[in-house]
Structure formats: structure tokens, C-alpha cells
DSSP file (Angstrom, degrees, kcal/mol; ACC not computed):
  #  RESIDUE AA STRUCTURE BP1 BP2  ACC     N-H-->O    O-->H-N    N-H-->O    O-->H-N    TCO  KAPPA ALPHA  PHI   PSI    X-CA   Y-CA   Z-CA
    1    1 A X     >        0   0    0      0, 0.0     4,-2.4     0, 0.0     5,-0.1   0.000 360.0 360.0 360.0 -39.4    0.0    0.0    0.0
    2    2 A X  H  >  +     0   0    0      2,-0.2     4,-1.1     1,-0.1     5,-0.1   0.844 360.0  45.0 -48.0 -42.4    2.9    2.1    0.8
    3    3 A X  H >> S+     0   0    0      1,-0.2     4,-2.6     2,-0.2     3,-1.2   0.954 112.7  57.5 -88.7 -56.1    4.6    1.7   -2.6
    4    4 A X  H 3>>S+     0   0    0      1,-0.2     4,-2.1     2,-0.2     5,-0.7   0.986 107.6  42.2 -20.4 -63.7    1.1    2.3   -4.2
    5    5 A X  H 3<5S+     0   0    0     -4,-2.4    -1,-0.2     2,-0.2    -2,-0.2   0.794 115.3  54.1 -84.1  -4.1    0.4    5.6   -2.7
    6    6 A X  H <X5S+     0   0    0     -3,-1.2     4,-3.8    -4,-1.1     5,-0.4   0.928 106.8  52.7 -60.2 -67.0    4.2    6.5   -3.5
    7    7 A X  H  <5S+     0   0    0     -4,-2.6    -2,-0.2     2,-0.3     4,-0.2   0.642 113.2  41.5 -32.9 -42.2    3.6    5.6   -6.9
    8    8 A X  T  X5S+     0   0    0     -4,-2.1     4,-3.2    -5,-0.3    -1,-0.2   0.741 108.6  55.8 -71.0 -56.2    0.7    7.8   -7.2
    9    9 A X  H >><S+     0   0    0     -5,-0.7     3,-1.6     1,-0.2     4,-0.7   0.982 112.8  45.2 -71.3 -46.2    2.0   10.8   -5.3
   10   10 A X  H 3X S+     0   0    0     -4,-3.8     4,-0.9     2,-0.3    -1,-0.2   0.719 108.4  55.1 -75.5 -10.4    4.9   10.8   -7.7
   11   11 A X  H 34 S+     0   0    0     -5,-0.4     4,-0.3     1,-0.3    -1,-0.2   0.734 110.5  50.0 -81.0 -27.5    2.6   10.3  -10.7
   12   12 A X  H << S+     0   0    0     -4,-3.2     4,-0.5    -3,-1.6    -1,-0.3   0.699 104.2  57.4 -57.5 -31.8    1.1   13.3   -9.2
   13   13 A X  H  X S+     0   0    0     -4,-0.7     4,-1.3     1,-0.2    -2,-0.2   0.561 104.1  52.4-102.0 -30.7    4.5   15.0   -9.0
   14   14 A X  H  X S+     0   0    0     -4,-0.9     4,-1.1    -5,-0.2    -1,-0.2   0.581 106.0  51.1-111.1  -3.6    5.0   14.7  -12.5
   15   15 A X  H  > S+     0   0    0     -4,-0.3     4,-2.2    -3,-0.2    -2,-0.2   0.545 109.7  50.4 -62.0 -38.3    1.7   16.2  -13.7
   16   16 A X  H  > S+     0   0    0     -4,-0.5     4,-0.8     1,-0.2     5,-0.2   0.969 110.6  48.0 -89.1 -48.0    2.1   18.9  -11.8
   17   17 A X  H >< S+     0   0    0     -4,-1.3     3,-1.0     1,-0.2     4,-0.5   0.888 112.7  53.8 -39.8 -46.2    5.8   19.4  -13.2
   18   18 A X  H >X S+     0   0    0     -4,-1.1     4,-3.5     1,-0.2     3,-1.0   0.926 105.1  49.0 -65.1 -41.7    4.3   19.0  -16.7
   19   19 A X  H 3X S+     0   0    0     -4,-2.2     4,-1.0     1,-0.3    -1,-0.2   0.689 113.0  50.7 -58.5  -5.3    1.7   21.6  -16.4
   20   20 A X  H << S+     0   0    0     -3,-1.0    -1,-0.3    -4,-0.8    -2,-0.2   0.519 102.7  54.4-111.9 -24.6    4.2   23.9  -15.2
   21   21 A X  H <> S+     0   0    0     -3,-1.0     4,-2.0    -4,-0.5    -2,-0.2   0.716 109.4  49.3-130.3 -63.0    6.5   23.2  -17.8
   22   22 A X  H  X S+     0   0    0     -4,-3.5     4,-0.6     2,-0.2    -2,-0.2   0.798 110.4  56.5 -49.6 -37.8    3.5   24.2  -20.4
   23   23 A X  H  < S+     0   0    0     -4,-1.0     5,-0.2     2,-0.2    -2,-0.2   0.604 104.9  50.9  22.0 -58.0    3.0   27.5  -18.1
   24   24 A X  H  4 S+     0   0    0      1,-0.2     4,-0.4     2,-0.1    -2,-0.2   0.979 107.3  51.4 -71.8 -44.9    6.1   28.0  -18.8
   25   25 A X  H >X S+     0   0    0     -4,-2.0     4,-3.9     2,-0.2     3,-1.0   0.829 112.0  43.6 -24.6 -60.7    5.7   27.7  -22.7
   26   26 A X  H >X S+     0   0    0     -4,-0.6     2,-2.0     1,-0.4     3,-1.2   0.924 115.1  46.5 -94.3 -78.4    2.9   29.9  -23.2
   27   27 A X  H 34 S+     0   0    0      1,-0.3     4,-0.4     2,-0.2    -1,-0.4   0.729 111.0  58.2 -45.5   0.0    4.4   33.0  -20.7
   28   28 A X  H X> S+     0   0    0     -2,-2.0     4,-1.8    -3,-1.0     3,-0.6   0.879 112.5  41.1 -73.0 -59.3    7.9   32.4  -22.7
   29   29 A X  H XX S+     0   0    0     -4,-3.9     4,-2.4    -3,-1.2     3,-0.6   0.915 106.7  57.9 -73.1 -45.2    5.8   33.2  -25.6
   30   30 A X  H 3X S+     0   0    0     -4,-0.5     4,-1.3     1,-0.2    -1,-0.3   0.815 111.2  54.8 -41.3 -31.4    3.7   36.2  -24.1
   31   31 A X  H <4 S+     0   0    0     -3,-0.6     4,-0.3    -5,-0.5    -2,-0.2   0.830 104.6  40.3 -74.5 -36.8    7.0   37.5  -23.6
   32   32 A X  H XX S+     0   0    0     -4,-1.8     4,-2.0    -3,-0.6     3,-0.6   0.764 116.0  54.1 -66.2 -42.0    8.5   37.5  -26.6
   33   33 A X  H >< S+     0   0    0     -4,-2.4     3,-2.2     1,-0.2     4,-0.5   0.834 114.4  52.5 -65.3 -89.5    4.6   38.8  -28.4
   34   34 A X  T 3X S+     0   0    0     -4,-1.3     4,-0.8     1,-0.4    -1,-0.2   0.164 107.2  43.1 -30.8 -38.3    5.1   41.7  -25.7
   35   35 A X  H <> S+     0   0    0     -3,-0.6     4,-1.1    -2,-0.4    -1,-0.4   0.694 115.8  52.5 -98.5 -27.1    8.6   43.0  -26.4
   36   36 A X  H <X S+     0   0    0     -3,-2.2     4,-2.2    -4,-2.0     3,-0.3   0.887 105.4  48.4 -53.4 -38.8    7.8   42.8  -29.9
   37   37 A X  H >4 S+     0   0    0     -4,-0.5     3,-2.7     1,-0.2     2,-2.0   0.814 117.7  48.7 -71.8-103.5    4.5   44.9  -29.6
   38   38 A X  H 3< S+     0   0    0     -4,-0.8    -1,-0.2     1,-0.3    -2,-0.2   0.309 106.1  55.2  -5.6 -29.2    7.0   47.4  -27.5
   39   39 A X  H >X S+     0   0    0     -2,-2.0     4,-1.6    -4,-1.1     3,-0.8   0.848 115.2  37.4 -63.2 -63.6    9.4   47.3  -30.1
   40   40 A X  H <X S+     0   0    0     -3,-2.7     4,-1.6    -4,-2.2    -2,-0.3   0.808 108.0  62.7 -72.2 -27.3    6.8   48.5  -32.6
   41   41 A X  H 34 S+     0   0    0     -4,-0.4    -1,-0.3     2,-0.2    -3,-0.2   0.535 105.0  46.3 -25.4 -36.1    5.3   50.6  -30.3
   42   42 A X  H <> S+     0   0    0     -3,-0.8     4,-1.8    -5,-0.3    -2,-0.2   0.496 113.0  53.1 -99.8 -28.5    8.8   52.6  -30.2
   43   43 A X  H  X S+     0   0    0     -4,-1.6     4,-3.9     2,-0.2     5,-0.2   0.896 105.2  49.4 -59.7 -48.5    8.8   52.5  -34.0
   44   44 A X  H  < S+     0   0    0     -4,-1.6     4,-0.2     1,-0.2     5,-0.2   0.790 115.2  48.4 -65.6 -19.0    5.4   53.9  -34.4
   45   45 A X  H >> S+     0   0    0      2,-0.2     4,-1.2     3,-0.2     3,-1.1   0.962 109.1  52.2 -85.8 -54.0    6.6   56.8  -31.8
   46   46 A X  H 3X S+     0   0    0     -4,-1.8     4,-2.3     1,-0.3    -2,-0.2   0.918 114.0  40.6 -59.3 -52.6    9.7   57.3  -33.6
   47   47 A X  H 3X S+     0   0    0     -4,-3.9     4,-1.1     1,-0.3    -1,-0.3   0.617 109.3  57.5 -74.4  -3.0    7.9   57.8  -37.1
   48   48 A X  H <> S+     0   0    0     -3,-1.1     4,-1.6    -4,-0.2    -1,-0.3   0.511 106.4  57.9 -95.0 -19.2    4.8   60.0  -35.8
   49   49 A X  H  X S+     0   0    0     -4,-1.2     4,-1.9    -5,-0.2    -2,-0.2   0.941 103.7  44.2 -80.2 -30.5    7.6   62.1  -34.7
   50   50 A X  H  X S+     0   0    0     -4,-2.3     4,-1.2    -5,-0.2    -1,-0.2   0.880 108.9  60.5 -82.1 -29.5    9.0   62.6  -37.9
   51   51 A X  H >X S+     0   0    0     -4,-1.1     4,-2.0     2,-0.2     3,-1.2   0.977 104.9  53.5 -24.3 -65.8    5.4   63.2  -39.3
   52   52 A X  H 3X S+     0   0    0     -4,-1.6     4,-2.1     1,-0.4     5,-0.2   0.857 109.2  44.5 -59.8 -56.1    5.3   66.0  -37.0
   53   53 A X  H 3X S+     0   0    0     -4,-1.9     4,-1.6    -5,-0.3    -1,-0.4   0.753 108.1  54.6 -65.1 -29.8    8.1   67.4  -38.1
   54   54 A X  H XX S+     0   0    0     -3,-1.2     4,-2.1    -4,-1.2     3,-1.0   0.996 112.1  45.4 -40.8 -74.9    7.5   67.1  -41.5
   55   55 A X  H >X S+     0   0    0     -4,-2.0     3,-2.1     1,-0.3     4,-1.8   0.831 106.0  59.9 -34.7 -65.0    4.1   68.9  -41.3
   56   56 A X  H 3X S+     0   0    0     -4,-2.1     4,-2.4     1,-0.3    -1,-0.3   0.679 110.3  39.3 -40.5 -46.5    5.4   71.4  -39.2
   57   57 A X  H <X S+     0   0    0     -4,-1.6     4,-1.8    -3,-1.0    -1,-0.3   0.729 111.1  56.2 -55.2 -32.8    7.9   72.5  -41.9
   58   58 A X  H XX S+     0   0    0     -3,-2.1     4,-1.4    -4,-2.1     3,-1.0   0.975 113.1  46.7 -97.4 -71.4    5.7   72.1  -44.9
   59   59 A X  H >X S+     0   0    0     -4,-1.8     4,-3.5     1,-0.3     3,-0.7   0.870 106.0  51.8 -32.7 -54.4    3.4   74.4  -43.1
   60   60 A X  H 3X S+     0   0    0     -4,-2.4     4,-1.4     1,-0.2    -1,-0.3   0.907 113.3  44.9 -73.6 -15.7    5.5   76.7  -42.2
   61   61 A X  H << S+     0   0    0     -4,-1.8    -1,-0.2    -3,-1.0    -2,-0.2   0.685 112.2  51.3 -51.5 -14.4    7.0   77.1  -46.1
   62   62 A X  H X< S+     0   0    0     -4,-1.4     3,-1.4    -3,-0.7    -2,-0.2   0.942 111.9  48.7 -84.7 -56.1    3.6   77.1  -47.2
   63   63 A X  H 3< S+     0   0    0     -4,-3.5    -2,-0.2     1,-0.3    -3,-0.1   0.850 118.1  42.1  -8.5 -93.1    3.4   80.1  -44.1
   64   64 A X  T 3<        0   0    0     -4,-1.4    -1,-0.3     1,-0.3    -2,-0.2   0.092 360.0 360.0 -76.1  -5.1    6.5   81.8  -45.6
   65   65 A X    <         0   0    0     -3,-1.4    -1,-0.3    -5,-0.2    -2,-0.2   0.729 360.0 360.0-107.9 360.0    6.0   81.7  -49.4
């Protein structure tokens, strides 16, 4: 009975490891989608910034001629 209920709790033991180990999978992978969006997120900043400035010049020549 002993070796039974060993047998079990480690059969236990290794479920719980696997789920944990899938866990791990999927928030490995949220992490990597995350710093990507943040990556492009810092892109999108960079190029609305150069918009601006573009507009902002083309008006004001537009201003000034």
C-alpha cells in the first residue's frame, strides 16, 4: 500500500511538473509577443515624430511663401 500511494504521489508529481513546464511555454511566448509589440510601439513613436516634423515644416513654407 505504501509503494502504491508512493507511486501515485509521484505520478502526481509529474503532472504537476508537466503543467508547469506548459505554463512556462505559453508565458515564454507572451514575452517575446510583448517585447515585440514594445518594439513596434517605439517604432510607431519614432515615425509619428518625424510626421510631425514634416508637417510642421511644410506648413510653415507654405506660411513663408
Amino acid at each position: 500500500e505504501i509503494v502504491t500511494n508512493m507511486t501515485t504521489a509521484t505520478q502526481g508529481v509529474e503532472q504537476i511538473n508537466g503543467g508547469i513546464s506548459v505554463i512556462k511555454g505559453g508565458t515564454d511566448s507572451t514575452t517575446i509577443a510583448t517585447q515585440q509589440v514594445l518594439e513596434a510601439a517605439r517604432m510607431l513613436s519614432v515615425q509619428a515624430e518625424k510626421m510631425d516634423l514634416e508637417v510642421k515644416t511644410f506648413l510653415r513654407d507654405i506660411l513663408a511663401a
